[in-house]
N, C-alpha and C positions, 0 to 999 in steps of 0.2 A: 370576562370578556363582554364586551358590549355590542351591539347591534347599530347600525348604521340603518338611517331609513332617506330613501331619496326620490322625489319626486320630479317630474317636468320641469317646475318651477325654480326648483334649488339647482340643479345640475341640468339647464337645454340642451343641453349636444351629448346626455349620455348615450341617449337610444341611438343617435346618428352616428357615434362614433363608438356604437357598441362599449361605451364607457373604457375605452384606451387610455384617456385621459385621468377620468376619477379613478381607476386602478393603482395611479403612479403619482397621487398626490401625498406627501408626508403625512397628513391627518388620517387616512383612510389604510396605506399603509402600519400605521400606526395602533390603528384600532381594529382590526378584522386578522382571525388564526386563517393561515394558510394550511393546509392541507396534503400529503402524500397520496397518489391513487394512479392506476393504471388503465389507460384511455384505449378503448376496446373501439373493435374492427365495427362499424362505419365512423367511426369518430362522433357519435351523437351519445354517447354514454363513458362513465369510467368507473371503474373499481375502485370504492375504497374498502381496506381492510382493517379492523380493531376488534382486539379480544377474542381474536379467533371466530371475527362473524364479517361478510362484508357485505358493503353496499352498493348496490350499482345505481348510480345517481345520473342523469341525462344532460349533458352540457349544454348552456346557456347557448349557443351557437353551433352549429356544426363543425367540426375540425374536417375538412378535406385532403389535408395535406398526408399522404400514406407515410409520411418515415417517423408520424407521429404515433400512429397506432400502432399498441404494445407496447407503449414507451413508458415511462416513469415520468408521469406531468406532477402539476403541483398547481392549487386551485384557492377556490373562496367557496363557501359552500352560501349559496342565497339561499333565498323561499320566492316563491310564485303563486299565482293560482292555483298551478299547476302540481304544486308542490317544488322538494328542492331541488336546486340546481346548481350545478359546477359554474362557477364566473370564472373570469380571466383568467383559465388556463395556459399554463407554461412548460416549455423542459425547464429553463432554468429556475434551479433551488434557489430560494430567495435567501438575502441575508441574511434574514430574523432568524431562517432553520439552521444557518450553519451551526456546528458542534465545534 
């Protein structure tokens, strides 16, 4: 797996457009594992689970929307200062996961 790194410069309208756009482009699609996890009640955090240990990782944005909490999303795992972070969280399962 390889790592994506983006700046201001390369991508201007990520921060503006909460990165909606670089999310959905072939190359980045391409290169970044998607993720299974479950998006906990305020929607600023979600659960992922592996090998019987999980993680509760803070979303890159706030999800507001209630019929999303306790739902089954599917994410990007970044890094921040902050540490990591859930990106462009989704319900819909991406194609790359289908089985």
């Amino acid at each position: 797996m390889e790592s994506i790194y983006t700046n201001k410069h390369d991508y201007p309208k990520v921060n503006e457009e909460r990165g909606s756009e670089f999310w959905h482009r072939e190359y980045t699609k391409k290169k970044l594992q998607r993720f299974e996890g479950i998006l906990e009640i305020p929607g600023t955090s979600l659960n992922y689970h592996f090998n019987g240990a999980t993680l509760n990782i803070p979303t890159s944005f706030p999800i507001d929307d209630r019929s999303w909490w306790k739902k089954r999303v599917y994410f990007v795992i970044g890094f921040s200062w902050a540490g990591p972070k859930a990106y462009d969280v989704s319900l819909e399962k991406p194609s790359s996961m289908q089985e």
